[in-house]
FISE-888799 format. One line per field, with one value per residue (C-alpha): x, y, z; residue in one letter. Coordinates in Angstrom, 3 decimals. Each point is the difference from the previous one (the first is absolute). Example, Ala and Ser with C-alpha at 12.3 -4.5 7.8 and 13.67 -1.06 7.14 Angstrom:
east 12.300,1.370;
north -4.500,3.440;
up 7.800,-0.660;
resn a,s;
***
This chain:
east 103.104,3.527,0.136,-1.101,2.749,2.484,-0.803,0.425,3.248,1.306,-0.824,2.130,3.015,-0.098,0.194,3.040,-1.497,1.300,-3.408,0.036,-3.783,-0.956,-2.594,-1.616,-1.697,-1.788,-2.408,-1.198,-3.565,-0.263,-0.129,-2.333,-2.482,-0.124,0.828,-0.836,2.566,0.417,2.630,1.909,0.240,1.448,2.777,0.968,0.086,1.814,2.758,0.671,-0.006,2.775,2.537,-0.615,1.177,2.256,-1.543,1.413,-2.320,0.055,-2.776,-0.426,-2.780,-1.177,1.282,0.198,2.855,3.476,1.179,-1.997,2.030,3.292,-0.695,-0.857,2.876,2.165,-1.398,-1.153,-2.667,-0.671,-3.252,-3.154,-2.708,-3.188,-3.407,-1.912,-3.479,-2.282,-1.784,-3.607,-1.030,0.982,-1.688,-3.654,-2.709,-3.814,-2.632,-1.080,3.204,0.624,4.200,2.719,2.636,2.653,2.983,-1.237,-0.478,3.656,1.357,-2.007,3.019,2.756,1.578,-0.211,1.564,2.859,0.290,0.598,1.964,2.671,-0.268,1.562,3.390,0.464,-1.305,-2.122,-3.176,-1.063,-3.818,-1.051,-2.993,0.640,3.215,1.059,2.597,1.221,3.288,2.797,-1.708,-2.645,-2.018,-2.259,-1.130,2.130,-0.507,3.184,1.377,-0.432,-4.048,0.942,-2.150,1.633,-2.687,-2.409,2.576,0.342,-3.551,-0.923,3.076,-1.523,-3.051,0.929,3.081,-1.809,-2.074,2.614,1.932,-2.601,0.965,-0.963,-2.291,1.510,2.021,-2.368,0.982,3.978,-0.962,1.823,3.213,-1.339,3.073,0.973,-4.067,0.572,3.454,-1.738,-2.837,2.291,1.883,-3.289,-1.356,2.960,-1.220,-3.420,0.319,1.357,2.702,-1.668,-3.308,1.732,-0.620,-3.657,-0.485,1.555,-2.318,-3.008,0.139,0.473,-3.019,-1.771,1.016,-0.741,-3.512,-0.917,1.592,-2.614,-3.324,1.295,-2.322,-2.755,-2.791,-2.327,-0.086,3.025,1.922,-0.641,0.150,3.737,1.090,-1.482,2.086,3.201,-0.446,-0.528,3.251,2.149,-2.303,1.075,3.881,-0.046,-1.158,2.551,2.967,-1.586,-1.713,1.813,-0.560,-1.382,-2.026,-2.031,-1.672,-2.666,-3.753,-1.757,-3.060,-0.122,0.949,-1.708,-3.116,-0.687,-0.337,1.868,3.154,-1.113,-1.537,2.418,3.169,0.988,-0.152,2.187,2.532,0.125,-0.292,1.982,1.999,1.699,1.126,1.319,2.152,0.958,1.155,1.945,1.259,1.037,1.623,2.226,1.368,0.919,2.442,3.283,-0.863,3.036,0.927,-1.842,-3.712,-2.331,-1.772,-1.405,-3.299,-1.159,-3.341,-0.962,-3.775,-2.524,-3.529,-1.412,1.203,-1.244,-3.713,0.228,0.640,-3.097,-1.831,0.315,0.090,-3.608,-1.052,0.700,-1.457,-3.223,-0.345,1.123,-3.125,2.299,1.086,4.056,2.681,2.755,2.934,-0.905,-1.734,3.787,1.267,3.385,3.111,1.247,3.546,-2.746,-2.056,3.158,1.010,-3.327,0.260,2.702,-0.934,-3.002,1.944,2.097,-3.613,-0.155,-3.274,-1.815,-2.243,0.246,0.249,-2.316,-2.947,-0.806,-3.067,-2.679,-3.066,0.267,-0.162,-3.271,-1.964,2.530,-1.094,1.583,1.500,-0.613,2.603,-0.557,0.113,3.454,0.075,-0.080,3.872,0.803,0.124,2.961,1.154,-0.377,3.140,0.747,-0.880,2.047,-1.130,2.022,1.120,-0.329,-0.174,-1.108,0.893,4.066,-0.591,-0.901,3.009,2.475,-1.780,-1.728,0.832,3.894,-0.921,2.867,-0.271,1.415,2.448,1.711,3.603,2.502,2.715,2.914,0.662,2.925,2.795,2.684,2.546,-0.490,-0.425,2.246,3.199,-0.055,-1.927,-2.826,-2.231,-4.061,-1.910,2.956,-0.771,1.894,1.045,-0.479,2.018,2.993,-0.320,0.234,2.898,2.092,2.940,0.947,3.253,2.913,0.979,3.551,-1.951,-2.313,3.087,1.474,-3.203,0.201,3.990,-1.174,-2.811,1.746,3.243,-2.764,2.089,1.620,2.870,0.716,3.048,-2.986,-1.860,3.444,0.518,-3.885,0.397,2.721,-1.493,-2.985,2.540,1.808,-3.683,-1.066,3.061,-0.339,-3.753,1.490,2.526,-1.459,-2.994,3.095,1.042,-3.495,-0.422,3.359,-1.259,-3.289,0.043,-0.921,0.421,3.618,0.471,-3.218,0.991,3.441,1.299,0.957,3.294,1.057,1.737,1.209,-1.105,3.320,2.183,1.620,-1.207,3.213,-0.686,-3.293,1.949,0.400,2.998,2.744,1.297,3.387,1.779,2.861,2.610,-0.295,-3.660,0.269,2.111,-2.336,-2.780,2.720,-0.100,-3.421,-1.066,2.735,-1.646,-2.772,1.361,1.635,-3.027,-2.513,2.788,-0.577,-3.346,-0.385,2.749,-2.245,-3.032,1.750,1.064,-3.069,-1.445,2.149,1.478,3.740,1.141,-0.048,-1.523,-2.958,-0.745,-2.450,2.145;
north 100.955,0.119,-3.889,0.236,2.980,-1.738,-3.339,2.095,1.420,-3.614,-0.984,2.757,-0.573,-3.682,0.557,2.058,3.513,2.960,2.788,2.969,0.442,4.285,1.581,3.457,1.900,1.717,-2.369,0.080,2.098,-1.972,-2.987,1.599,1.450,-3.436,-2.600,1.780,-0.162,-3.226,-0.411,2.654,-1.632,-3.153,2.004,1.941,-4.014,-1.353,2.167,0.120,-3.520,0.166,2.372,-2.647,-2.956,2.506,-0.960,2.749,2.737,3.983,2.791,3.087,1.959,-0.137,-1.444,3.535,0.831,0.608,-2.056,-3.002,0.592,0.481,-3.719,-1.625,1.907,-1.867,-3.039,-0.821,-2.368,-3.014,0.580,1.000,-2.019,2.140,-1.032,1.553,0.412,2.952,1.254,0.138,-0.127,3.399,3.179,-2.012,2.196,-1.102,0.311,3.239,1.535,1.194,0.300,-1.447,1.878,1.271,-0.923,-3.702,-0.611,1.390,-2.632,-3.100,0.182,0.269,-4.177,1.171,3.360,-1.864,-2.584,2.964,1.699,-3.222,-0.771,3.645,-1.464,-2.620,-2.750,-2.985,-0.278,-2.859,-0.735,-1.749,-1.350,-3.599,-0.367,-3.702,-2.228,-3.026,-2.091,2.701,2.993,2.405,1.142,3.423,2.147,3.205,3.298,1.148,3.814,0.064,0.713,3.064,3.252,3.251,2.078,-2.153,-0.531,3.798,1.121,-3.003,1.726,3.329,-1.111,-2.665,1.862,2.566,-2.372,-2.490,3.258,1.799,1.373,-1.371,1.004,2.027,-2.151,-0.848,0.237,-1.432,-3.672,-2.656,-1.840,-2.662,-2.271,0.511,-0.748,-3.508,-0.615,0.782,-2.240,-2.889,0.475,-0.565,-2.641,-2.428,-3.488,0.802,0.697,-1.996,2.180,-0.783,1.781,2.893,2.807,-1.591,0.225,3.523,1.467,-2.148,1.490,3.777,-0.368,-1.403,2.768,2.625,-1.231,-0.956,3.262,1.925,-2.407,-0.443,1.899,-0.406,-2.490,-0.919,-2.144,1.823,-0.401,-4.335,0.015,1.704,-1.989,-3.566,0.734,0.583,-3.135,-1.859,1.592,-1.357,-3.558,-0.245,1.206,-3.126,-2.360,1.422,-1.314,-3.408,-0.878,-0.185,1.080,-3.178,-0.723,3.402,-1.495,-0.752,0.904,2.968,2.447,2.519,3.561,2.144,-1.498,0.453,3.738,0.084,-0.167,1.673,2.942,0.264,-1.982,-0.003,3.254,0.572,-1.921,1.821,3.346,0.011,-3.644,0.457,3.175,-0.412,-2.872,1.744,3.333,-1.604,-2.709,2.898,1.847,-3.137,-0.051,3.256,-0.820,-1.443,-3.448,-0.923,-3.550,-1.974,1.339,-2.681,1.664,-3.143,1.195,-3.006,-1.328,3.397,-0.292,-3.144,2.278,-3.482,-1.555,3.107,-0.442,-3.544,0.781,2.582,-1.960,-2.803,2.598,1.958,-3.991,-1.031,3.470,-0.415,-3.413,1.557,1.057,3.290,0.272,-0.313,-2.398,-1.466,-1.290,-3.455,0.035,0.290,-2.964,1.919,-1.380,1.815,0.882,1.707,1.877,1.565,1.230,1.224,1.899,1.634,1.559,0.978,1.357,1.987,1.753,1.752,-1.036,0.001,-2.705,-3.735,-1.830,-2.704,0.130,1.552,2.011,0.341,0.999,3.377,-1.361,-1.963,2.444,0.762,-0.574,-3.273,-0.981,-3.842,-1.565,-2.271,-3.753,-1.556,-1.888,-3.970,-1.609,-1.561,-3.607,-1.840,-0.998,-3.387,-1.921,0.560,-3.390,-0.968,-1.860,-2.069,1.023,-2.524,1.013,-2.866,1.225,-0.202,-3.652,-0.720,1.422,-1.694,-3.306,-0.669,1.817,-0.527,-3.044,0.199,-2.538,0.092,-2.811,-0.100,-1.036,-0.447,2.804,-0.432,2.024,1.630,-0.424,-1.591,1.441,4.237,-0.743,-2.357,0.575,3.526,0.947,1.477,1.398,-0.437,3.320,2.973,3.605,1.548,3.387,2.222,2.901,-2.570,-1.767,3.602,0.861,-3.205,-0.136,-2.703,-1.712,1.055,-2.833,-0.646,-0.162,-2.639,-2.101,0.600,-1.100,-3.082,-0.458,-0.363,-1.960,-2.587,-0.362,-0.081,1.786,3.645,1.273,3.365,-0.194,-0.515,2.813,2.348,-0.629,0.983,2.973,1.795,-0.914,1.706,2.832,0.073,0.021,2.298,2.505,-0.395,1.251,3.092,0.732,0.183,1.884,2.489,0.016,0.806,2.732,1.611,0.813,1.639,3.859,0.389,-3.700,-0.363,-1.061,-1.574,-3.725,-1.176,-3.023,-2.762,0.011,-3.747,0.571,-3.157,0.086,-1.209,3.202,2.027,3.844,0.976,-2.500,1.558,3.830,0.419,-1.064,2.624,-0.808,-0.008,1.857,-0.571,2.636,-0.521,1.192,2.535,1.534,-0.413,1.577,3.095,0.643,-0.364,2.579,2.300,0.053,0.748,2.860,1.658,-0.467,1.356,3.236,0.661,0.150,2.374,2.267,-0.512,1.275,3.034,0.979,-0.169,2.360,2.515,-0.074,-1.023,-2.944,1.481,3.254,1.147,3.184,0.862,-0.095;
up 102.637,1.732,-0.584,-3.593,-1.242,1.936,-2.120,-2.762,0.523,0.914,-3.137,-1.631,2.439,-0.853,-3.463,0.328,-0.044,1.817,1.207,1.905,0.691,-0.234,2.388,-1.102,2.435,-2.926,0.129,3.669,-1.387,-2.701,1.833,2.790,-2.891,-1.560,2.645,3.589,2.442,0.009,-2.600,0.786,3.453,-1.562,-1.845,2.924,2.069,-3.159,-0.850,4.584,-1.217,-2.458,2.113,3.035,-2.355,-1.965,-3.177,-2.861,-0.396,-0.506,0.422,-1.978,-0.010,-3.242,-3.585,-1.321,2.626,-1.061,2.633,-2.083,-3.124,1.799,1.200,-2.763,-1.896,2.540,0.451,-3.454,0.288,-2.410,-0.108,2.611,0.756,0.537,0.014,-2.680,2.027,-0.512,3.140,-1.179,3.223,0.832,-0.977,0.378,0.970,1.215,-2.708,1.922,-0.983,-3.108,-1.218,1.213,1.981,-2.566,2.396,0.340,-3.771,-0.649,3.273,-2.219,-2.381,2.993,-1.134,-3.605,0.453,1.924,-2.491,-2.494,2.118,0.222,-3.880,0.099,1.459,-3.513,2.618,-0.594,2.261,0.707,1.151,3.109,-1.403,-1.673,1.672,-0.681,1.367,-1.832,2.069,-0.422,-1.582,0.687,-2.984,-0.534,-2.163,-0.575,-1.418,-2.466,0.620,-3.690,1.334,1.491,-0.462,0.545,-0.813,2.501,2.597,0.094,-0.119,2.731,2.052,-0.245,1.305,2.636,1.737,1.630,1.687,1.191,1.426,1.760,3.208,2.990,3.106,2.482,2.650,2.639,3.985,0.710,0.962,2.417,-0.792,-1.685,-0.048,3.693,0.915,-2.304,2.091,3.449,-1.060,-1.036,3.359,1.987,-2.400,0.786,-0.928,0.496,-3.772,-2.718,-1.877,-3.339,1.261,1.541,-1.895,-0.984,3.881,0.169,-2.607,1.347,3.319,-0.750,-2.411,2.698,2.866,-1.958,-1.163,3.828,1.240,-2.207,1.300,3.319,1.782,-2.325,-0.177,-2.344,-3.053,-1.574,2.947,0.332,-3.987,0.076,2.793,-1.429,-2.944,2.050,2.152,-3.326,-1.262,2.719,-0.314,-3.383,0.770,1.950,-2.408,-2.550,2.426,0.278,-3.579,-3.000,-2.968,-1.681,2.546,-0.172,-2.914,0.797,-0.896,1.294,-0.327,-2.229,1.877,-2.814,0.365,4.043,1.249,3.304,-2.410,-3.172,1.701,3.223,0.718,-3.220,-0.964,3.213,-1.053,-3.522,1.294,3.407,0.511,-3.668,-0.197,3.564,-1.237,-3.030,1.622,2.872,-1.871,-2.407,2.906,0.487,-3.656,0.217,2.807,0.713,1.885,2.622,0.353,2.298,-0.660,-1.428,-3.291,-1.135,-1.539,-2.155,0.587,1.385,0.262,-1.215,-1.020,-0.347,3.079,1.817,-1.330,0.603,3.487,0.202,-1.388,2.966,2.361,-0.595,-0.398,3.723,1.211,-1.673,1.689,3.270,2.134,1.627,-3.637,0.992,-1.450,2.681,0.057,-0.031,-3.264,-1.432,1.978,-0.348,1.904,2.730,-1.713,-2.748,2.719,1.477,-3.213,-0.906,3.517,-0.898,-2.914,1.454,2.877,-2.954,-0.786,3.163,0.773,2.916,-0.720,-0.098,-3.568,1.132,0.370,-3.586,0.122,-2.501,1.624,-1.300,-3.401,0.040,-1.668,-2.959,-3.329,-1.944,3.488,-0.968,-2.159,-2.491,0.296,-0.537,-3.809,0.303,0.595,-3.254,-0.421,0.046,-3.374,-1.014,-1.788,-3.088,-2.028,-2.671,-2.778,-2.497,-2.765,-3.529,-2.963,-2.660,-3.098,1.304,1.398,-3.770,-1.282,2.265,0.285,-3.718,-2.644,1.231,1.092,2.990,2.621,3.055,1.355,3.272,-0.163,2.752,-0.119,1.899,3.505,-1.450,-1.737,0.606,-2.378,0.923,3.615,1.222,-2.768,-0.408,3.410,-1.124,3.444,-1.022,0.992,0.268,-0.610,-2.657,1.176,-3.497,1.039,1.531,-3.623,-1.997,1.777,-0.520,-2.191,-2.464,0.736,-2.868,-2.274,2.027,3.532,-1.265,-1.609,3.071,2.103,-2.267,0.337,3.639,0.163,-2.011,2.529,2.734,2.858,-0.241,1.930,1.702,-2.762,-2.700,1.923,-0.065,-3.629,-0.971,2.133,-1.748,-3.566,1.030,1.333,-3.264,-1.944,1.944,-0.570,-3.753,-0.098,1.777,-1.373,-3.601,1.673,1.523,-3.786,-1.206,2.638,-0.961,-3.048,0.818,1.122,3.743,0.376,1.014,3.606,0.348,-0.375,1.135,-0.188,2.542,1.695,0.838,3.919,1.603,3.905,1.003,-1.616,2.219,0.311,-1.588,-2.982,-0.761,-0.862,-3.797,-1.143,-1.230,-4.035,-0.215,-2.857,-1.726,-1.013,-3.384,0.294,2.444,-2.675,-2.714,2.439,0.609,-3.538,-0.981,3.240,-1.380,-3.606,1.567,1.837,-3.303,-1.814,3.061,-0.175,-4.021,0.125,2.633,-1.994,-3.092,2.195,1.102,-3.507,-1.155,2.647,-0.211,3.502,-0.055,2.576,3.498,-0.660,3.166,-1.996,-2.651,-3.502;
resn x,x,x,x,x,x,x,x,x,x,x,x,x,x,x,x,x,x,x,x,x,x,x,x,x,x,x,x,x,x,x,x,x,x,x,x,x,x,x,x,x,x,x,x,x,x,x,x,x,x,x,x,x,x,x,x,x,x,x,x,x,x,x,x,x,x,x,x,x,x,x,x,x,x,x,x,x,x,x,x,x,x,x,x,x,x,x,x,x,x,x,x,x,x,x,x,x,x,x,x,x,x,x,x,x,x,x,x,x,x,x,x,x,x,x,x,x,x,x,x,x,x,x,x,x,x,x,x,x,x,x,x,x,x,x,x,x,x,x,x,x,x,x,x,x,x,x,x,x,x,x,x,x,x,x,x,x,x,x,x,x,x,x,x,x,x,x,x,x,x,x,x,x,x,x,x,x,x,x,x,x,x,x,x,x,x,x,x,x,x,x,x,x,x,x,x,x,x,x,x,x,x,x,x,x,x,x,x,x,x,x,x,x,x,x,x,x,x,x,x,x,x,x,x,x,x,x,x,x,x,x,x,x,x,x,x,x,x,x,x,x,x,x,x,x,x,x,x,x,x,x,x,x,x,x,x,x,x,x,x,x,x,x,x,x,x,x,x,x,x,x,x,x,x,x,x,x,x,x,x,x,x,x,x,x,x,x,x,x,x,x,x,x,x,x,x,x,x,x,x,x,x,x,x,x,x,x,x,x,x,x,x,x,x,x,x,x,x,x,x,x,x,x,x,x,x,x,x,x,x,x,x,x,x,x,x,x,x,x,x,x,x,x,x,x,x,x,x,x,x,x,x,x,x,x,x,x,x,x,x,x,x,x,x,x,x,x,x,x,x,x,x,x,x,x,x,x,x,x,x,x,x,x,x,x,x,x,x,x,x,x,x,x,x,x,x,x,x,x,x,x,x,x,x,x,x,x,x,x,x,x,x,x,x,x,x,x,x,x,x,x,x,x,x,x,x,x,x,x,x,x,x,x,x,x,x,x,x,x,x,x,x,x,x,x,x,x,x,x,x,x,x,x,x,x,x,x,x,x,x,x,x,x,x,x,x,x,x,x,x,x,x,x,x,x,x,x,x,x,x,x,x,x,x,x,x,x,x,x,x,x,x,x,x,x,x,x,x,x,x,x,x,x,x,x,x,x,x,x,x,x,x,x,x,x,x,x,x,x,x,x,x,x,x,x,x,x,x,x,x,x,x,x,x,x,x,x,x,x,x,x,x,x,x,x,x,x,x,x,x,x,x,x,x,x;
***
């Protein structure tokens, strides 16, 4: 499941999308009613997944919260992607029973009432189901706000908020330090334990101390069933280190079908292994996790892997005349059995692990398991077969009556490849081609000027290096122009100024104009006009106010 939403949000990033992926915990008994515990299990293992690889995600308790709006308010969202399932599943009763619980018919609309509940915010919603992608884009189907009820969202809110805020059960007894057991347990583990199955291990083992610590002293068929399911546990934690994925594919009986695991192991894993998971798991989210504590919870638990291995296990103890499994019927390594001792060690048991036990279970009812399926056959090679088609062969060859001659083509030729040194099989680089610039009319009768005198001196060079100065000054100084004349523009573009390298530092200071006397007397008078005619219009002002010249008081 991990692998598969991962694949799915790779997709999306590859594409050049931007998620935040949303947990509710609104929906913890809705999936319980309709899934089990099981599901809930995997959202408490995949969101621990996404803070340990810091993959963007927030939690709010439910989609009617005002701490929902406030985020989407802020973050604005192009659009959600929801899936648009109803749970039909949930609310089913046995024939014997008559109606449906009231609560679990209103929780069968929960994805719809969300989906109503985000077309609130003016948001597309886009639909999980037939989710496409094509090269660059992924395609869905969407929902427009424009589809928006306010009259149903506000009658389903009535009717669903109540349930999603119901209070919860009184707080049971204070219970242990769950992050400083995980650290203590890590600090014993050392590299008896890969870091990747860590936490797996961590939750394994205090599942399997408390379920020993309560049949410990007890014997009986309970007792052996409880502890063959532990032992089986920690079997298939150690196959989950060594196997891959891909290579648990493999055939296998069908669990529903054989009692042992219909009637008992599974329905301790459903009502007592889950639920553990879920709340300690649940516990962890909740917390603050310090650096340097492995919270890898990926691949938490393989249901089918576990049968699998139950399967072989009651096998070998049938066949077994003291009806006991050993070690050797593994064929483990001995870098495997030390780790499997120290998990078992972890389980404060008293016992051994091997040899497994079964004689209590002889007389249980659907204790046999069912025969493995046949492997499958190796697949044969795909065959090929040409392809002709006869009507085109009469089209090419009769009624065009073509015929085909073989005529001797020259390797190459001689002209593009040896005068004007052509190179056969050269990549043409498209973006280093889009961003070349054509040659000006006098650098190509320049490159030709050149070409034809055959040799070009650094005097040649010198001379083409100021023209392209002086060019260059021109373009600027009518774009300096241009800007001039635009408001908010001035500044912005100034031209060149030509400085010979060899000038002296006193040479480069602006030079001071000289002025003659004649007009330094012109400039005299002109100032002085200026002066007489600044003075009569500030007399002309006062008049006109009221005030006479020089007068602080009011008139």
């Amino acid at each position: 499941m991990t692998f598969l939403f991962e694949q799915l949000l790779a997709s999306l990033q590859s594409c050049g999308g931007v998620f935040r992926l949303i947990f509710f915990d609104a929906f913890k008994p809705v999936f319980e009613a309709s899934f089990e515990s099981s599901l809930w299990a995997f959202r408490e293992a995949f969101l621990n997944h996404c803070r340990a690889n810091r993959v963007d995600h927030a939690v709010f308790s439910h989609w009617y919260a005002p701490e929902w709006k406030e985020h989407i308010m802020t973050w604005r969202p192009s659009f959600f992607l929801l899936a648009d399932d109803s749970l039909a599943s949930l609310g089913e009763k046995d024939d014997d029973e008559e109606e449906e619980d009231e609560d679990d018919v209103k929780k069968k609309g929960s994805f719809q009432a969300l989906m109503l509940r985000c077309l609130s915010y003016r948001v597309h919603v886009a639909l999980l189901h037939g989710l496409q992608r094509r090269g660059n884009r992924v395609m869905a189907f969407t929902v427009e706000p424009d589809n928006h009820d306010s009259f149903i969202d506000f009658n389903v809110q009535g009717a669903l908020q109540p349930l999603l805020e119901e209070e919860e059960e009184e707080e049971e007894e204070e219970k242990d330090d769950i992050l400083a057991a995980l650290k203590a347990f890590q600090k014993r583990a050392g590299d008896k334990v890969p870091p990747d199955a860590m936490l797996r291990c961590f939750l394994l083992c205090r599942f399997a101390k408390n379920t020993l610590a309560l049949v410990e002293a007890e014997k009986g068929a309970m007792s052996d069933l409880l502890k063959l399911a532990v032992r089986v546990m920690l079997i298939q934690e150690m196959l989950l280190r060594y196997v891959p994925l891909d290579k648990r594919a493999f055939t296998t009986v069908e669990f529903n079908d054989w009692g042992l695991f219909s009637e008992y192991l599974g329905p301790i894993l459903q009502n007592k292994f889950y639920p553990f998971l879920a709340e300690e798991l649940g516990r962890l989210n909740k917390l603050d996790i310090p650096e340097g504590v492995q919270l890898e919870s990926c691949d938490i638990f393989d249901g089918r892997l576990y049968g699998h291995v139950l399967q072989f296990v009651v096998g070998v103890a049938l066949k077994s005349k003291k009806s006991e499994v050993k070690a050797d019927a593994f064929k483990f390594g001995d870098y495997v059995d030390d780790e499997l001792k120290h998990l078992w060690t972890e389980t404060s048991s008293k016992e051994k692990f091997f040899p497994m036990k079964l004689a209590e279970l002889k007389d249980l009812e659907g204790l046999e398991p069912p025969k493995l399926p046949a492997i499958l056959a190796a697949r044969k090679k795909p065959v090929l077969h040409q392809m002709k088609s006869e009507l085109m062969s009469a089209i090419w060859q009769e009624e065009f009556n073509f015929q085909v001659t073989e005529e001797e083509v020259e390797e190459k030729p001689q002209l593009l490849f040896d005068r004007y040194q052509w190179k056969e099989e050269v990549r043409i680089d498209a973006v280093l081609e889009a961003q070349h610039i054509e040659r000006s009319a006098a650098q190509k009768a320049w490159d030709e000027k050149m070409r034809l005198r055959g040799k070009i001196t650094d005097k040649d060079r010198e001379w083409q290096r100021k023209k392209e100065d002086e060019r260059r000054q021109r373009a600027l100084r009518h774009l300096h122009g241009y800007a001039k004349s635009l408001t908010g523009s001035d500044a912005l573009h100034h031209p060149i100024i030509k400085v010979k390298s060899e000038m002296a530092p006193e040479e480069l200071q602006p030079r001071e104009e000289k002025i003659s006397k004649k007009q330094q007397e012109i400039i005299d008078k002109n100032n002085a006009k200026k002066e007489e005619e600044k003075q009569a219009l500030s007399e002309n002002c006062d008049e006109i106010g009221g005030a006479p010249v020089g007068a602080s008081g009011p008139p």
